[in-house]
C-alpha positions as CSV (number, residue, x, y, z in Angstrom):
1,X,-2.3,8.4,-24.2
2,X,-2.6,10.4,-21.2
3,X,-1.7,9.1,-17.6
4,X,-4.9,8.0,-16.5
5,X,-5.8,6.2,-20.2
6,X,-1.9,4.4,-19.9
7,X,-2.9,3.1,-16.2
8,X,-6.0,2.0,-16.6
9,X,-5.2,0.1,-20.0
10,X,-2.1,-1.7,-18.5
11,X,-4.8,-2.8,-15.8
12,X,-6.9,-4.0,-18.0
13,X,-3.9,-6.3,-19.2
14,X,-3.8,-3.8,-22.8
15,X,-0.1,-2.7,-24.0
16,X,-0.3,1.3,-24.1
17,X,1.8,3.8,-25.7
18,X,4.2,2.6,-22.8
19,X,4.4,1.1,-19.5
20,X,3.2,3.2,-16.5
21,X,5.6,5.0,-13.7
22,X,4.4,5.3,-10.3
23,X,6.2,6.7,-8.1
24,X,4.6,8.4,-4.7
25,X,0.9,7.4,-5.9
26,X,0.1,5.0,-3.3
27,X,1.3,4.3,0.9
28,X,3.2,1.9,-0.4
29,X,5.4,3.4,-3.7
30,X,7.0,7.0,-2.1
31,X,9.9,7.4,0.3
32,X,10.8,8.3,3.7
33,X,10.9,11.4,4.6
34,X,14.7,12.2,4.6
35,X,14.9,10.5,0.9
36,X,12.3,13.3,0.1
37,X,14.7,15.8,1.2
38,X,17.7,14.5,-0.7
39,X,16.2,14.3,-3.8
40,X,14.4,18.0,-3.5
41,X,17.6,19.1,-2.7
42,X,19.3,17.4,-5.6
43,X,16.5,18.4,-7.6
44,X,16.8,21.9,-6.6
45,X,12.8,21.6,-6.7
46,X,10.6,23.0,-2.9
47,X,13.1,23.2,-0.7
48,X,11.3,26.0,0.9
49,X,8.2,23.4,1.2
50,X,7.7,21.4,4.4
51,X,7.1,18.1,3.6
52,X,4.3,16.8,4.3
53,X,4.2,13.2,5.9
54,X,1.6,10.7,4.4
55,X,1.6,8.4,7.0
56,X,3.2,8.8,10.4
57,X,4.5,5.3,11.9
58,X,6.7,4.9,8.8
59,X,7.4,8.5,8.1
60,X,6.3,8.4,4.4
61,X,6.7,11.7,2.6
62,X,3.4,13.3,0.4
63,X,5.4,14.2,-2.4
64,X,4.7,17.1,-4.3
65,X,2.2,17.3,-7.1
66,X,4.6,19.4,-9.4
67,X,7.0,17.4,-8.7
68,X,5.3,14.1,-9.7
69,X,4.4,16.0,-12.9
70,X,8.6,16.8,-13.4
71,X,9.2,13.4,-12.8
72,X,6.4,12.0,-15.4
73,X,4.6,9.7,-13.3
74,X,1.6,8.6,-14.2
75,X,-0.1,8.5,-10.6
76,X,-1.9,10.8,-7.4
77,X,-2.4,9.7,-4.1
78,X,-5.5,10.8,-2.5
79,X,-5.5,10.2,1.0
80,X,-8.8,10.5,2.5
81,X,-8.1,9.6,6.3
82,X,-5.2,9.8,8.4
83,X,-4.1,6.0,8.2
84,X,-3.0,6.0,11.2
85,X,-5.8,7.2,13.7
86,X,-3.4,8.8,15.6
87,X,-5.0,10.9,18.4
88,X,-2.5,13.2,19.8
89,X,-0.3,13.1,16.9
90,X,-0.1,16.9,17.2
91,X,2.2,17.0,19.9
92,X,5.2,15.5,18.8
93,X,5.7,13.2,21.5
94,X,7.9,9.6,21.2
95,X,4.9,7.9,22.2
96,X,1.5,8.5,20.3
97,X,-2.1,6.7,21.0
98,X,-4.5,5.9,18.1
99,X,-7.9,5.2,18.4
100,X,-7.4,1.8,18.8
101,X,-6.2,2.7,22.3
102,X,-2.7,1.1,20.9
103,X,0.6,3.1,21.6
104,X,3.8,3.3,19.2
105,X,7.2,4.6,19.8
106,X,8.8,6.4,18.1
107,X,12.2,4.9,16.7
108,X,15.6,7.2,15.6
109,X,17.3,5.0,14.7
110,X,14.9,3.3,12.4
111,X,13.5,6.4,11.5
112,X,9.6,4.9,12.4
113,X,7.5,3.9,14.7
114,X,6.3,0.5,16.0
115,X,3.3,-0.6,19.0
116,X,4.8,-0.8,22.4
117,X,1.4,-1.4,23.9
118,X,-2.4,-2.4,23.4
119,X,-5.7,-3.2,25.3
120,X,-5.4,-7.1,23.4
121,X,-1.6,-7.8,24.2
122,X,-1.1,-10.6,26.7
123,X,-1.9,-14.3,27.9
124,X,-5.2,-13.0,29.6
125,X,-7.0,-11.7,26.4
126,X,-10.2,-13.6,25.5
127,X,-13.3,-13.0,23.3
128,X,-15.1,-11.3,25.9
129,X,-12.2,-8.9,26.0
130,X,-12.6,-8.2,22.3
131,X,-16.1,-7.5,22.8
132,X,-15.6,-4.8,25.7
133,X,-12.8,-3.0,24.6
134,X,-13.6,0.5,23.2
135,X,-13.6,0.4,19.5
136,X,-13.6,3.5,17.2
137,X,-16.9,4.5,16.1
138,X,-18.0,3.2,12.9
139,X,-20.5,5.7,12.2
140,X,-18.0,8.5,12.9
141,X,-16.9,10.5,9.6
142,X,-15.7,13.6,10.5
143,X,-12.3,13.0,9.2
144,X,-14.5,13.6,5.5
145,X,-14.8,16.8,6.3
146,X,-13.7,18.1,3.0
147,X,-12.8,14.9,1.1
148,X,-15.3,15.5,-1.9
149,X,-14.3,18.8,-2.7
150,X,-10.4,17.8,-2.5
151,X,-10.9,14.4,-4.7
152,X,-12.9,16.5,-7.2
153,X,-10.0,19.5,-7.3
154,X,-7.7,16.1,-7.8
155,X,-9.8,15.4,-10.6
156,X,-9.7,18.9,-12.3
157,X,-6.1,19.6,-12.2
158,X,-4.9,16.5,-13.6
159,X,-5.2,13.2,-16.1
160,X,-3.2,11.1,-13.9
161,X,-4.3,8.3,-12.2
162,X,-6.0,8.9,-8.8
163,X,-5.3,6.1,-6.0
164,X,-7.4,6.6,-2.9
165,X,-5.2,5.5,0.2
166,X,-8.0,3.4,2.0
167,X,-5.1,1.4,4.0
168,X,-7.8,-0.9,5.2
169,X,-5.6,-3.5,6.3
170,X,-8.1,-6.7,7.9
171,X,-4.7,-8.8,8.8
172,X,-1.8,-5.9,9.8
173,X,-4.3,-4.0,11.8
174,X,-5.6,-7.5,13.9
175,X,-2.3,-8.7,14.1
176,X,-0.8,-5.1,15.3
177,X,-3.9,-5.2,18.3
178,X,-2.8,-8.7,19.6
179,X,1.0,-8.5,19.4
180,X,2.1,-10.5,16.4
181,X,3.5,-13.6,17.8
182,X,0.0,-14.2,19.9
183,X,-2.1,-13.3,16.8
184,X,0.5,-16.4,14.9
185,X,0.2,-18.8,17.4
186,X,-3.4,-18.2,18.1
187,X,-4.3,-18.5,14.7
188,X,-3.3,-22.4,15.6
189,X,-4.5,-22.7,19.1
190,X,-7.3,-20.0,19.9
191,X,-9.2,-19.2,16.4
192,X,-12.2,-18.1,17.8
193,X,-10.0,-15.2,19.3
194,X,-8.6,-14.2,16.4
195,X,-12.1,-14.0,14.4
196,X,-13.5,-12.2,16.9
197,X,-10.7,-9.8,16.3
198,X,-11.1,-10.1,12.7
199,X,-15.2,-9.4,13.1
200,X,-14.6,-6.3,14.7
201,X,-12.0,-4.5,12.2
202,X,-13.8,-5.9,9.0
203,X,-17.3,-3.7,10.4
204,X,-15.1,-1.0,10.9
205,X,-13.7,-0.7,7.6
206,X,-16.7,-2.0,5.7
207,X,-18.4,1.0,7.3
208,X,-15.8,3.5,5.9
209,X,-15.4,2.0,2.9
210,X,-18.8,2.6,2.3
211,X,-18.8,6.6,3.9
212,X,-15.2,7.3,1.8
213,X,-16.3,5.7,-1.3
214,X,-19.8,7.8,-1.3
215,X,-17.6,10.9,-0.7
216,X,-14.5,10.1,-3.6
217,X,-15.9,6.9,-5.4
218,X,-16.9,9.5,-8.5
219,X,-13.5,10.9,-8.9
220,X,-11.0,8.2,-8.1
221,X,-9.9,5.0,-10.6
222,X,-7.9,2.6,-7.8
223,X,-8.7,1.9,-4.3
224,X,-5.7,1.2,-2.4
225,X,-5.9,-1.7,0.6
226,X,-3.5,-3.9,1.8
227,X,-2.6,-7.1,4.0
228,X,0.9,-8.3,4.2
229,X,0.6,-12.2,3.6
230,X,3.9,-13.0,2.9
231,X,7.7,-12.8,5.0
232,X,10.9,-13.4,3.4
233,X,11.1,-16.7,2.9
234,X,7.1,-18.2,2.6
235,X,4.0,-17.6,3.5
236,X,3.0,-15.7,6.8
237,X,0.4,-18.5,7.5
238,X,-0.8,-21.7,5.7
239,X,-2.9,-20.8,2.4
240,X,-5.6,-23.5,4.5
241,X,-5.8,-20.8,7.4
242,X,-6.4,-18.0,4.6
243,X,-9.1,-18.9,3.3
244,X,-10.6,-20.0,7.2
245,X,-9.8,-17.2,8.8
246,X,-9.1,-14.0,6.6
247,X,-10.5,-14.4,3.0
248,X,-14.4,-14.7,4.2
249,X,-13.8,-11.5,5.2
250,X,-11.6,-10.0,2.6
251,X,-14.0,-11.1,-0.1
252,X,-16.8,-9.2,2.6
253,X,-14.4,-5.5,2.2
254,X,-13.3,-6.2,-1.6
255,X,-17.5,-6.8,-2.4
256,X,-18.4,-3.5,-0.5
257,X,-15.8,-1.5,-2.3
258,X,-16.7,-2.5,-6.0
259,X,-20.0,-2.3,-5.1
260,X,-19.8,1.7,-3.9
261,X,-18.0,3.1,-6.7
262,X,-16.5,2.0,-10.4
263,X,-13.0,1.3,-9.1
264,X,-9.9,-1.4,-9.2
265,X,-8.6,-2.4,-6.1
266,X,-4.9,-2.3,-5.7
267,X,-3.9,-4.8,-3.1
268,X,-0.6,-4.4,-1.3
269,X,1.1,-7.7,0.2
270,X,5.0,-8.1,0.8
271,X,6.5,-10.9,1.2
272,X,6.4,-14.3,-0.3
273,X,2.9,-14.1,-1.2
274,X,2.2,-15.8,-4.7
275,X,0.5,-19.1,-3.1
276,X,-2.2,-16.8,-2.7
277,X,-2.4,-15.0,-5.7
278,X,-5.2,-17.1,-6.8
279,X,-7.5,-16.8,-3.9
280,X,-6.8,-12.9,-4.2
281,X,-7.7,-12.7,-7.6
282,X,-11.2,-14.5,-7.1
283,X,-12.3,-12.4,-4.2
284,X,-11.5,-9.2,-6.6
285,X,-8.1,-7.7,-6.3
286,X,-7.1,-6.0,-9.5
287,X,-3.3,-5.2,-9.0
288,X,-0.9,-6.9,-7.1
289,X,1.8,-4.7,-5.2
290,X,4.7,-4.1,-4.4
291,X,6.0,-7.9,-6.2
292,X,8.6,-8.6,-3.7
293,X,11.1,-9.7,-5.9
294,X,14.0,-10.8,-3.5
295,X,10.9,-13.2,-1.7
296,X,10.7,-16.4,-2.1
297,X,8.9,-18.0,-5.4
298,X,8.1,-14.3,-6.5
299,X,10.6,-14.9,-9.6
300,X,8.7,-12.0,-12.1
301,X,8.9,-14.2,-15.0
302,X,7.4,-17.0,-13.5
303,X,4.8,-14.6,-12.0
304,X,4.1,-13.5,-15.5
305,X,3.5,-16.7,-17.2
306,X,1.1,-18.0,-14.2
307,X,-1.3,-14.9,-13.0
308,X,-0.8,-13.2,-15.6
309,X,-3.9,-13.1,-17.0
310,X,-5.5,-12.4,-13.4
311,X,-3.4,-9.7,-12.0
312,X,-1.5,-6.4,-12.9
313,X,1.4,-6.1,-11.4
314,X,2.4,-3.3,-9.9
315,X,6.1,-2.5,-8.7
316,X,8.7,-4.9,-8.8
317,X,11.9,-3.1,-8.9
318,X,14.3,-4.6,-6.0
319,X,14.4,-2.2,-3.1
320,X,16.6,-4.5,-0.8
321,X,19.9,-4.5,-2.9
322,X,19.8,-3.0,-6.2
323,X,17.9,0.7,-5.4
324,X,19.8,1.4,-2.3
325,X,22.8,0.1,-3.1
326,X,23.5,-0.5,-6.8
327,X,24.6,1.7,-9.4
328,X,22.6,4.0,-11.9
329,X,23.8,1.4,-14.9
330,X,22.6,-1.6,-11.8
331,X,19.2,0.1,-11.8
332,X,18.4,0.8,-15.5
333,X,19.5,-3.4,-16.0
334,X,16.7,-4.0,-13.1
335,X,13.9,-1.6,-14.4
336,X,14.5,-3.5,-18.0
337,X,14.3,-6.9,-16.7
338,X,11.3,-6.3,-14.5
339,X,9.8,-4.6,-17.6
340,X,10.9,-7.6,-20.2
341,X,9.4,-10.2,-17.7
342,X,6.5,-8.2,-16.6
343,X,5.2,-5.5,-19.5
344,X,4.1,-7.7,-22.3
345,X,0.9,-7.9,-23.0
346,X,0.1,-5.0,-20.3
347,X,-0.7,-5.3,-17.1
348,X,2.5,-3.9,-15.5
349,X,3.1,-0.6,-13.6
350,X,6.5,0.2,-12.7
351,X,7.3,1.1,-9.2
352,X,9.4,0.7,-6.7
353,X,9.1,-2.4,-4.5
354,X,7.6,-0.6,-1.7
355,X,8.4,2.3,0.1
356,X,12.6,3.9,-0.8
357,X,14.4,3.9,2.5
358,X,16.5,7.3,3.2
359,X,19.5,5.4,1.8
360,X,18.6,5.5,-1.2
361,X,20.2,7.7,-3.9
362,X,18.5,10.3,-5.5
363,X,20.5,9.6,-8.9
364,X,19.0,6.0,-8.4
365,X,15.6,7.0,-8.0
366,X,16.0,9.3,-11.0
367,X,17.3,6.3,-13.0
368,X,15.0,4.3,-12.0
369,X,11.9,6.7,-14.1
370,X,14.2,7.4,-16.9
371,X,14.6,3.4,-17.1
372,X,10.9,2.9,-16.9
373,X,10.5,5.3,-20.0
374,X,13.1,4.3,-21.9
375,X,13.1,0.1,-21.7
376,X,9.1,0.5,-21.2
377,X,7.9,1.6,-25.1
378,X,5.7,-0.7,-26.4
């Protein structure tokens, strides 16, 4: 089977030839930036390339397409939009505005950014606020200047898989705007707020779903979106406020997108987040990423045996402890595992769980693929 036939089969919950390898297909399965430079170096592979970030407040690295084809992944990212809207991100200041009129800072010692400031921070903030604050034009899409003829050359050139990097995040980009422990409590307190908040980003994205996917939708097979639901230890919010507050609209995004082009939607949520694997499922989500496995109640076998038949999963492979600090031999035992509890029957892509911090080894990341291929025949 080629890439694109072994992808789309294990989505479809059918055992391929073998189990898929992402790695640097979607926003949420590369690596910083200065992992990207280790492992070209240790590769001895474009070290006279500049890297090429794939989105700015986490310093995620583009990796190279011969690279990915070295490696044997199975995956592109196509990245049709800056994800994020970053206005003066030209001038390489610490402190960068998007259009959201929000500003992040720029972090050394995390090696990222995070929001210092927005128009809906603070105690005064109502609905009326929400309604008068400049939004970004929803009919604006001059950032697809080019996009068809790039997602087409994709096309061409390969047999991977081709994700389009949406990041059309309903949740993060609502709770980023209002300051995160406001947008909590007022989820409780002052509702009405947050769904006027909600209201306004869901049009947004609707709207670009729609102009993107009329652009790309004829070349691309996954649609990448996302909405962390999930922290360490439970759920962000009650699965009763979910499906108040967020799924209406969710189900509203996830309709627009299947209904604009032939695609599966790939939905990224970290965190303990299986209590709403159900939910997720009915509103349309194909493929659940990244599997947090060091989460709470996010046990892969247990996953297996109980959405199984209603998700492919897509990651899995412990990025807390094992990746960045286990051993080669630690890292084949974990890619085995993850593929024992999660490959049989299909619907299992192996992946990283999220994004690899710089820490990480390159001989681990290596490992990691060769495991993958190895432990993943069917």
């Amino acid at each position: 089977m080629n890439s694109r036939e072994r992808v789309l089969a294990a989505i479809a919950h059918k055992e391929a030839d073998r189990v898929p390898v992402d790695f640097g297909g979607s926003l949420a399965t590369s690596l910083h930036t200065q992992g990207y430079a280790k492992l070209k170096k240790y590769l001895n592979m474009n070290l006279d390339k500049e890297i090429k970030v794939a989105r700015g407040r986490a310093q995620l690295a583009a990796i190279d397409y011969d690279l990915q084809d070295t490696l044997g992944v199975d995956c592109r990212m196509l990245l049709v939009k800056a994800p994020d809207g970053w206005i003066n991100s030209d001038d390489h200041s610490d402190i960068l505005v998007d259009e959201f009129g929000m500003e992040w800072k720029k972090y050394e010692d995390i090696g990222s950014y995070e929001t210092v400031s927005s128009p809906l921070f603070g105690p005064e903030v109502t609905v009326e606020t929400v309604k008068n604050m400049k939004w970004p034009d929803p009919g604006d899409t001059s950032f697809l200047a080019g996009a068809r003829e790039k997602a087409e050359q994709i096309r061409k050139s390969t047999d991977k898989a081709i994700i389009a990097n949406l990041a059309l995040q309903i949740n993060t980009q609502s709770n980023k705007l209002r300051g995160f422990e406001d947008y909590l409590a007022d989820m409780i307190g002052n509702p009405a707020l947050i769904e006027s908040i909600m209201d306004r980003v869901t049009e947004l994205y609707i709207e670009r779903a729609k102009a993107i996917l009329k652009e790309v939708g004829d070349f691309v097979d996954i649609v990448y979106v996302g909405d962390d639901l999930g922290t360490q230890i439970g759920p962000m919010f009650s699965l009763n406020t979910y499906r108040k507050l967020l799924k209406p609209r969710q189900k509203k995004l996830f309709e627009v997108i299947k209904s604009a082009a032939d695609v599966k939607i790939f939905y990224h949520s970290c965190g303990a987040c299986s209590v709403f694997i159900d939910d997720l499922a009915e509103i349309g989500i194909d493929i659940l990423n990244p599997v947090q496995v060091s989460a709470a109640g996010m046990d892969t076998k247990e996953l297996k045996k109980k959405y199984g038949d209603k998700v492919c999963f897509w990651g899995a492979v412990d990025t807390q402890r094992v990746l960045p600090f286990g051993t080669v031999a630690e890292v084949k035992d974990e890619v085995k595992r993850r593929i024992e509890d999660l490959a049989p029957g299909g619907g299992y892509v192996c992946a990283s769980v999220h994004n690899l911090r710089p820490e990480v080894p390159p001989e681990n990341i290596l490992a990691m693929i060769e495991a993958a291929k190895e432990y993943g025949v069917y």
